[in-house]
Structure formats: structure tokens, C-alpha cells
Backbone bond lengths (Angstrom), bond angles and torsions (degrees), N, CA, C in turn:
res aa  C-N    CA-C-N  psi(-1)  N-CA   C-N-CA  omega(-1)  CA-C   N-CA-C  phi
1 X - - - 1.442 - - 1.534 108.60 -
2 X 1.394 108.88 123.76 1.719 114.31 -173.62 1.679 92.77 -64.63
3 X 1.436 103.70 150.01 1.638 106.55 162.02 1.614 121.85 -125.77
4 X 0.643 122.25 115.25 1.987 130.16 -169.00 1.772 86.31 -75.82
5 X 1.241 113.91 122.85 1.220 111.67 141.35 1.626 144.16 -33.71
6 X 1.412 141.40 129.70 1.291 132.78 -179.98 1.147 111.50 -57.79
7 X 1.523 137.38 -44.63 1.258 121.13 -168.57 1.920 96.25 -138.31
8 X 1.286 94.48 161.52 1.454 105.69 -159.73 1.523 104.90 -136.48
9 X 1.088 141.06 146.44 1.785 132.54 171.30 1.483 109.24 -167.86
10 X 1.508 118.90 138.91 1.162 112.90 144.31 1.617 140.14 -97.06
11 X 1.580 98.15 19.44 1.349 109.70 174.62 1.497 101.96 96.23
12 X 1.433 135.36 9.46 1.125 117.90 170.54 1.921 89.07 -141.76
13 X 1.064 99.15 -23.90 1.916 96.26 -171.49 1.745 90.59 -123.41
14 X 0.847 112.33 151.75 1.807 132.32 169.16 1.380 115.91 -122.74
15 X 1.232 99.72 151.22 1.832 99.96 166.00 1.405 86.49 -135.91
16 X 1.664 95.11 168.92 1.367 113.21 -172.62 1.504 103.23 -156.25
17 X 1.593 147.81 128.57 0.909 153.51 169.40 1.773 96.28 -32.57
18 X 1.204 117.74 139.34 1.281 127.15 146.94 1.413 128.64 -43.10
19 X 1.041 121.36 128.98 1.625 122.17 -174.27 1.520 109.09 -150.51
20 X 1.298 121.83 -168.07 1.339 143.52 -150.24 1.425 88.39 -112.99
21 X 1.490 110.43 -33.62 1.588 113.07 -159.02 1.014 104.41 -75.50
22 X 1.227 141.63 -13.76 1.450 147.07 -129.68 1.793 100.86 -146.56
23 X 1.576 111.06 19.80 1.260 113.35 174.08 1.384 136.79 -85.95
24 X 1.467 108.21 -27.83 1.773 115.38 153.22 1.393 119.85 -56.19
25 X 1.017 113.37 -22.92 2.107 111.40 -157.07 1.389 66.27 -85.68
26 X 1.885 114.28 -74.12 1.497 114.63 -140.25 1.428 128.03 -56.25
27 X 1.582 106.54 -33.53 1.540 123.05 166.91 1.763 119.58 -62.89
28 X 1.242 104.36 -25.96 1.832 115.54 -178.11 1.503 90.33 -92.06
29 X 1.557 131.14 -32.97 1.686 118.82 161.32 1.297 115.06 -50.64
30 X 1.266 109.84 -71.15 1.277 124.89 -162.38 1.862 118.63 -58.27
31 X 1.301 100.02 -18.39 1.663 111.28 -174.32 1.442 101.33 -101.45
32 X 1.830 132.05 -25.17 1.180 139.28 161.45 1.857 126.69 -48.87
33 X 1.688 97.17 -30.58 1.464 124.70 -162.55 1.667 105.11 -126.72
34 X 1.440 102.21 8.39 1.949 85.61 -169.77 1.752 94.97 -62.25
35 X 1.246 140.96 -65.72 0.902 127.58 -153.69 1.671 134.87 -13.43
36 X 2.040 69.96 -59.37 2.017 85.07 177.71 1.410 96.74 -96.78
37 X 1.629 136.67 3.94 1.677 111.92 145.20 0.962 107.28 -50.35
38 X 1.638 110.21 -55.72 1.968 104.98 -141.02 1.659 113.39 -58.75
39 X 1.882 81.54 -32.17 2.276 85.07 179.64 1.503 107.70 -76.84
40 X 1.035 135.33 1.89 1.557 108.42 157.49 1.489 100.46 -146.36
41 X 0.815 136.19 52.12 1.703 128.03 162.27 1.431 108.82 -138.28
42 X 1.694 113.54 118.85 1.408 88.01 168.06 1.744 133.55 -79.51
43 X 0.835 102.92 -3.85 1.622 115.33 168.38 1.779 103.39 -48.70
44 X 1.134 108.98 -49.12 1.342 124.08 -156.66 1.846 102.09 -82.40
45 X 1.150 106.06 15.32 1.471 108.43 176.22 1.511 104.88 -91.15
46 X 0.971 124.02 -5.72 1.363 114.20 -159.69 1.965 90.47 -130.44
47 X 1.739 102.68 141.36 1.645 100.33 177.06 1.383 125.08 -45.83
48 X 0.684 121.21 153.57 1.192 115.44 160.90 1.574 129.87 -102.73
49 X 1.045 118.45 129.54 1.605 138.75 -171.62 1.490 120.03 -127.52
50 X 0.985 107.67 168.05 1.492 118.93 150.47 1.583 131.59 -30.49
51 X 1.876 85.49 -69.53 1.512 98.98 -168.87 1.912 102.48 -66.82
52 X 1.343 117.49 -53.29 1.380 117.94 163.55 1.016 130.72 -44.25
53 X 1.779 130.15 -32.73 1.245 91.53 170.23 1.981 114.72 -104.06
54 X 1.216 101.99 2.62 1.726 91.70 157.16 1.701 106.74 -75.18
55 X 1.576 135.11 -2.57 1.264 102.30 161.84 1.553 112.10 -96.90
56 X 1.301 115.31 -13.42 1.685 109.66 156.55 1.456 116.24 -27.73
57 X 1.820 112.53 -70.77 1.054 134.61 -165.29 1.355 97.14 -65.35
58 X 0.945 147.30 -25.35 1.966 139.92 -172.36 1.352 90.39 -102.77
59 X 1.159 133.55 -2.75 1.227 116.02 179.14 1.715 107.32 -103.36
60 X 1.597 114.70 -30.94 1.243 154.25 160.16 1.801 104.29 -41.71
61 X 1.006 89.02 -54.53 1.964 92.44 -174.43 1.883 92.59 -79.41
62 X 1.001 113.37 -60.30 1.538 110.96 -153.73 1.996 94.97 -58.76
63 X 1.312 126.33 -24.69 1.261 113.96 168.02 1.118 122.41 -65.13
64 X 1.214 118.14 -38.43 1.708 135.08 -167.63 1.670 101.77 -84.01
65 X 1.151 113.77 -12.45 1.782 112.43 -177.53 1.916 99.39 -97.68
66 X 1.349 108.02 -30.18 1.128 127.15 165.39 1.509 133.69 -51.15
67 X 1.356 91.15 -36.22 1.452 124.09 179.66 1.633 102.43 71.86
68 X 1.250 133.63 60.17 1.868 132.82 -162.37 1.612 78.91 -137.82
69 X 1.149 129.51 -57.36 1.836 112.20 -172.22 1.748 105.15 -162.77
70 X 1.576 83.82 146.83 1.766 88.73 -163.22 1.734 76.51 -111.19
71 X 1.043 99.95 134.62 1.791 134.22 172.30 1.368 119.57 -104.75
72 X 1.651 107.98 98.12 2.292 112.18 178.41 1.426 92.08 -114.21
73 X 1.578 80.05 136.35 1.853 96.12 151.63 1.804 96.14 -85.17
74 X 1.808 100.47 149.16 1.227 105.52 -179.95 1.413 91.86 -110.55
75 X 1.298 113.28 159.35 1.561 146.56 -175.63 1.391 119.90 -129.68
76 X 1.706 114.95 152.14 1.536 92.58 161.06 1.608 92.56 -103.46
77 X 1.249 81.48 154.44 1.557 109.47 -177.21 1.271 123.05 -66.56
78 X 1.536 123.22 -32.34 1.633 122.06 162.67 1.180 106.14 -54.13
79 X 1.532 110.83 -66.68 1.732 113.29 -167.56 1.237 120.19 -104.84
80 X 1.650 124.30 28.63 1.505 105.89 -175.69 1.484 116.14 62.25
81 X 1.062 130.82 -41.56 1.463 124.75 -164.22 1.804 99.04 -46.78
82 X 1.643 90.96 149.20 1.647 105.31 -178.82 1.546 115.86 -79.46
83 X 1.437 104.15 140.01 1.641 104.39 -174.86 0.989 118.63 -117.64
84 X 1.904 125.61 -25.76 1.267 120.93 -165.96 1.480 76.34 152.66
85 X 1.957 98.55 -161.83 1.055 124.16 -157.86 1.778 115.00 -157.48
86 X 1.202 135.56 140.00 1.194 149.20 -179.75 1.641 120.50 -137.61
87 X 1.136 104.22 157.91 1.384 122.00 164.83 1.471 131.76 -170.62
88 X 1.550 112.75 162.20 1.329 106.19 175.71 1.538 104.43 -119.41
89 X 1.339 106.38 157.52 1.795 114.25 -154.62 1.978 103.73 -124.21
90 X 0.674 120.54 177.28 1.623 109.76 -174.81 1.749 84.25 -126.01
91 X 1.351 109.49 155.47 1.618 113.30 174.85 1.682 97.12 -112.61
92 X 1.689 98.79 -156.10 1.145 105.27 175.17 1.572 110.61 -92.23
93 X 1.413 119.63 -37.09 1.083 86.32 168.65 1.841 121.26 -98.69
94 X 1.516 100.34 147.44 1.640 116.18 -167.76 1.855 111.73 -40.57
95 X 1.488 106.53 -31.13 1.403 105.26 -153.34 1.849 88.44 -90.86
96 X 1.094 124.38 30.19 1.759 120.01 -153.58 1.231 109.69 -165.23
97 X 1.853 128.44 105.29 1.240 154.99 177.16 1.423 105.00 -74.34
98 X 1.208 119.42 -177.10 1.422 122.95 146.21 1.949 86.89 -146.07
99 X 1.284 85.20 166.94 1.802 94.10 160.88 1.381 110.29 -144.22
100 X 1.290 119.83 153.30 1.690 134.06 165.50 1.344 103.05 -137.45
101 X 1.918 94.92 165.51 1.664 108.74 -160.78 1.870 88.80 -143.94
102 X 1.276 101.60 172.78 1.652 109.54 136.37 1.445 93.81 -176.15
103 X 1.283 100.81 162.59 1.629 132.84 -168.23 1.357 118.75 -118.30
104 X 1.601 126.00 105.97 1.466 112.70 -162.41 1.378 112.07 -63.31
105 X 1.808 113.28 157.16 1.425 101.12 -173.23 1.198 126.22 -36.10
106 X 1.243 116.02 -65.38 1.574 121.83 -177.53 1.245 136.72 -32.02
107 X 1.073 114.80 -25.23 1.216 146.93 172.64 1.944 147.43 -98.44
108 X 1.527 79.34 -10.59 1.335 94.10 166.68 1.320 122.47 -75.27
109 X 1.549 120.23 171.84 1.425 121.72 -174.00 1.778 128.46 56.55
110 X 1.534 89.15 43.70 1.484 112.59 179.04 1.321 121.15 -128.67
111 X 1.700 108.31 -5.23 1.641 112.91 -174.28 1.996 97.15 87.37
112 X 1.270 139.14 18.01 0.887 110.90 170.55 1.623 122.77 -83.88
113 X 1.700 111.00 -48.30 1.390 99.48 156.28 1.685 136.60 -28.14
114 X 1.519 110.34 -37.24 1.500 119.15 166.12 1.194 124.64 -56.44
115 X 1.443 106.76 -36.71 1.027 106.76 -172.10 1.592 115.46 -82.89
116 X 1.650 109.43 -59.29 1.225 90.93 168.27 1.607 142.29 -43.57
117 X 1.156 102.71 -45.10 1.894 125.57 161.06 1.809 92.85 -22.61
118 X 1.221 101.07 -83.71 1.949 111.07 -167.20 1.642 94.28 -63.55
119 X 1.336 146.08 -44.46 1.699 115.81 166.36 1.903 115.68 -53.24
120 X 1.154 101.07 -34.52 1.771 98.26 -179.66 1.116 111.53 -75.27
121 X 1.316 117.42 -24.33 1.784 116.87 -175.44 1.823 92.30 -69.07
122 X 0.900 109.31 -72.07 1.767 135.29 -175.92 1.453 101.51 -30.44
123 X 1.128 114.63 -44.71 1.328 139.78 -172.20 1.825 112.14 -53.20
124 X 1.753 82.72 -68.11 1.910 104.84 -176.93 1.647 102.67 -50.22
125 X 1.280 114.42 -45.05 1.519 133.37 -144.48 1.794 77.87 -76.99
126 X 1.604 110.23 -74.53 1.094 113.91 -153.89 2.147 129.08 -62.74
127 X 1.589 102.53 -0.14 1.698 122.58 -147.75 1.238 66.95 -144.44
128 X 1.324 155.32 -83.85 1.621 112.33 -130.30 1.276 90.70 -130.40
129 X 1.766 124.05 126.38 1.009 121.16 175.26 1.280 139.98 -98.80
130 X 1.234 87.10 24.25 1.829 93.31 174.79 2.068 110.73 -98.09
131 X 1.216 68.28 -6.88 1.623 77.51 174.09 1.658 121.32 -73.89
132 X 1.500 114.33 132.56 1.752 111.09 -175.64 1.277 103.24 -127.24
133 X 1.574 118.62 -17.38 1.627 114.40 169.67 1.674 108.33 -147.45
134 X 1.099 84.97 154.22 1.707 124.26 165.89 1.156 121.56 -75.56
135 X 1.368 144.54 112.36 1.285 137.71 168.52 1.823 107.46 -116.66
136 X 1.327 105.70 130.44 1.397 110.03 128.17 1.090 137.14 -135.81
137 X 1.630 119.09 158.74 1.339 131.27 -167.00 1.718 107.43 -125.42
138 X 1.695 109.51 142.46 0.881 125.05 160.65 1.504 119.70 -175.30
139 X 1.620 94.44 162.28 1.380 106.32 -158.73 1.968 107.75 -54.70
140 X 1.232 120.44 158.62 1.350 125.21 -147.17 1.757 84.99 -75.29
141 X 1.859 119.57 -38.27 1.252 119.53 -171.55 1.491 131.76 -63.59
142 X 1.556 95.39 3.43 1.695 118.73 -151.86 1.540 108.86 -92.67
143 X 1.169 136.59 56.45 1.410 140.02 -116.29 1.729 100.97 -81.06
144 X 1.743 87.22 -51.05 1.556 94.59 -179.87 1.647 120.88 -64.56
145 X 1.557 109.86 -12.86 1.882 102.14 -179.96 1.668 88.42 -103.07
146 X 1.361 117.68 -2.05 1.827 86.12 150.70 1.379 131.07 -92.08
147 X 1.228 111.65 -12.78 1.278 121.28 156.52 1.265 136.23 -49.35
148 X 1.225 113.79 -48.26 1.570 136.42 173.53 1.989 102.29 -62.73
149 X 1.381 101.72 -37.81 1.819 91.37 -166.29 2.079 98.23 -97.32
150 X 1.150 102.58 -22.78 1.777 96.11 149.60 1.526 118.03 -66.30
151 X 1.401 135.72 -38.17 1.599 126.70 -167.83 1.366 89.95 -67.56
152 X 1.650 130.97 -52.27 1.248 146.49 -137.53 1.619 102.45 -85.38
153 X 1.688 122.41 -29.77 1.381 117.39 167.15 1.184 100.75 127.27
154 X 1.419 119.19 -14.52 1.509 108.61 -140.63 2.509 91.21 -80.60
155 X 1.240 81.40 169.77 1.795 81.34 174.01 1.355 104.38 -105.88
156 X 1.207 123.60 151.37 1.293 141.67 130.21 1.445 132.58 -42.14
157 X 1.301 122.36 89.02 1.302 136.37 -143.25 1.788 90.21 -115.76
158 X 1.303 139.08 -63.03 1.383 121.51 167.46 1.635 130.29 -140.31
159 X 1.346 133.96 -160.90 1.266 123.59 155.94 1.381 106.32 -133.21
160 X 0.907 110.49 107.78 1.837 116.25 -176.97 2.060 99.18 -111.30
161 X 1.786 91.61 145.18 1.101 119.29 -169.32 1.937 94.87 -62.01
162 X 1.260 118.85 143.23 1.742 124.69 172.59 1.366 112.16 -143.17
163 X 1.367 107.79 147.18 1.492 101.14 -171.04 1.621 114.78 -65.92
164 X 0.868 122.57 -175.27 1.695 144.73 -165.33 1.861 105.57 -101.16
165 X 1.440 117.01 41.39 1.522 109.67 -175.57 1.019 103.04 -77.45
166 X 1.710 148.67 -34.83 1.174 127.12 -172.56 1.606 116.67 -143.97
167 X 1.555 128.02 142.90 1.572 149.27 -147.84 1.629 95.49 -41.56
168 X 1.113 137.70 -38.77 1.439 113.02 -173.16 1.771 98.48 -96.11
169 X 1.193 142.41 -22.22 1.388 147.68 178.39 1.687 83.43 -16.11
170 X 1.664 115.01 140.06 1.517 128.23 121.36 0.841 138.18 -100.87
171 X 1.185 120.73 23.87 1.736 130.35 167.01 1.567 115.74 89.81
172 X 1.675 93.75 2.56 1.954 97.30 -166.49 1.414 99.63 -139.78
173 X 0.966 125.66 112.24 1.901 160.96 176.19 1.577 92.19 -74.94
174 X 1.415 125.71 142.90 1.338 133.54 157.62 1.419 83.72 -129.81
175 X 1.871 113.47 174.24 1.084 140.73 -124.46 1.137 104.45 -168.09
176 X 1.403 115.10 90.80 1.742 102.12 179.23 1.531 106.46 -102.46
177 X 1.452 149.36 163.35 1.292 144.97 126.87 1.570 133.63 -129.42
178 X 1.179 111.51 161.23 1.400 120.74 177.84 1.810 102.13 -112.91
179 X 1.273 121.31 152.79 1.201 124.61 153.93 1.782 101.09 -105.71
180 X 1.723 91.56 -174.74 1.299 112.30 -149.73 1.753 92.12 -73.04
181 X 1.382 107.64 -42.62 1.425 133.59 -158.96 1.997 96.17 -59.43
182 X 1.635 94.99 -53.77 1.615 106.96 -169.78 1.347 98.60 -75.24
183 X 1.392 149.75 -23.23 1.436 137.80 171.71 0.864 112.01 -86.72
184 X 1.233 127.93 -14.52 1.979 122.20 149.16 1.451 109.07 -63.18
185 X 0.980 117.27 -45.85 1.296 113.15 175.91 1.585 152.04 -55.79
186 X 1.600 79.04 -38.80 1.357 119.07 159.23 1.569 126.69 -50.07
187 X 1.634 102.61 -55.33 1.488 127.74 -171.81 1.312 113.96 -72.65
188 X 1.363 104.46 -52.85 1.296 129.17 149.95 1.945 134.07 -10.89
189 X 1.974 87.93 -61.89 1.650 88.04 -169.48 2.073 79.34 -89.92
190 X 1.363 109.19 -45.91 1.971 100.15 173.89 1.009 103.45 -19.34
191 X 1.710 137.05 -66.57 1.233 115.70 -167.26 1.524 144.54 -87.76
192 X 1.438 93.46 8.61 1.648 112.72 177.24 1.385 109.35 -75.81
């Protein structure tokens, strides 16, 4: 059974397993930013409370014990302060992740989504080895998470039709990925 580490950082962004502990920051995030949650997350359809989001989190652990998706609150790393949230998800097929993020309003347009994105990529590659690609997906209207999977390398592989679950949805999903081979590569010329 692959195991994802609890906490993850590159010294400027952190992740941290999801927890209970982490329910004031994340709920005062998440109620700061519902707007642009509610238009693209379906999680974010539903109020948010108390009782909801400790069943996030029980729902959050029982995936991750499962081994189907490991769930971090992100942080900045000087001060702890709360930023958002990421994860990586298992698909159907074994050799193939996906990951998602979001960044509370306030806070966006700093490179933190990027950043987390390239620890989760690093992450998939480096913790579970049956893994050979990276996917993310988002809706075609979603401007800023195509941004994030262009800085990161990944290609644009298609646009497939998706249903209509939430107020900004256009009905059309793009598809970015990296393989294992091209995020070496990637990291690689980054650090030259």
C-alpha cells in the first residue's frame, strides 16, 4: 500500500493532511472564497457548517486509509497561515492520478496554486510508483487552473464534453498531463 506523507513543503508552501484541527482557518477560508468555491467546486454546493465540514474530513480520512485520495490543507510555510487546499485522487486507470487545489480569495495571484500543483506532481511521481502521469482537469472557463498546468509543463491533451454540476461549468473539461519521464524533465531544465 503506497503511503503519501502527512506533510509536504517546499519551504515557501506546506501541505498538511486534512484534519479536524485545521477547522477554524479552513471554514473562515472557505466562507471568505465561497463565491468562487461555489462556481467551480462541487463540494462547495452545499453550506457550509460545522457539522459538514467534519463530514468532509471523515469522508477525507476514510479515502486516504483507502488509498483513492490524500486530502492537504495548504499553508504558508513561514507563518502557517491558511491558504487553501489540494489533493491527489487515484483514477481508473492505476498508472494515472489527477490532482486539484484552490487558493482562498485573498490570496490568490501569488504562485501558490503553482506551487502546490508542482509539490503534488513531485509527490505522485515520488510515493506511489505505479504512477506514470499527472492529470489535471478543468473547466475550459477556469482561466487561472489553466495557467497553473501551463507554468507546471503539463500538455493539453483534450476537451471532452462534462456535465453542468456547478454555476460557472460550460459543459467542456480540458485535460492537461505530464508523464513521469516529462516531469523529470521539466524539474530538471527548472533547475538549471
Amino acid at each position: 500500500m503506497p503511503l503519501m506523507p502527512l506533510r509536504l513543503s517546499d519551504g515557501v508552501v506546506g501541505l498538511r493532511r486534512c484534519s479536524l484541527g485545521d477547522r477554524d482557518a479552513s471554514i473562515a477560508a472557505m466562507e471568505e472564497s465561497w463565491s468562487q468555491l461555489h462556481d467551480w467546486l462541487l463540494w462547495a454546493q452545499h453550506e457550509m457548517d460545522v457539522a459538514y465540514f467534519d463530514d468532509l474530513i471523515k469522508d477525507y480520512d476514510e479515502a486516504w486509509a483507502n488509498v483513492t485520495d490524500w486530502r492537504y490543507f495548504t499553508f504558508d510555510a513561514a507563518d502557517e497561515s491558511f491558504l487553501g487546499a489540494a489533493n491527489i485522487y487515484t483514477m481508473s486507470d492505476p498508472e494515472m492520478v489527477g490532482i486539484g487545489y484552490w487558493v482562498r480569495s485573498s490570496r490568490t495571484g501569488r504562485g501558490y496554486a503553482t506551487r502546490a500543483s508542482r509539490i503534488l506532481t513531485s509527490a505522485a511521481f515520488d510515493y506511489l510508483p505505479l504512477v506514470q502521469t499527472v492529470e489535471i482537469q478543468m473547466d475550459v472557463g477556469n482561466v487561472a487552473s489553466v495557467a497553473v498546468a501551463r507554468r507546471l509543463g503539463f500538455r493539453l491533451v483534450s476537451e471532452i464534453p462534462k456535465e453542468r454540476l456547478v454555476p460557472a461549468s460550460s459543459g467542456r473539461a480540458l485535460l492537461w498531463r505530464i508523464d513521469r519521464d516529462e516531469w523529470r524533465d521539466h524539474t530538471t531544465a527548472r533547475s538549471n
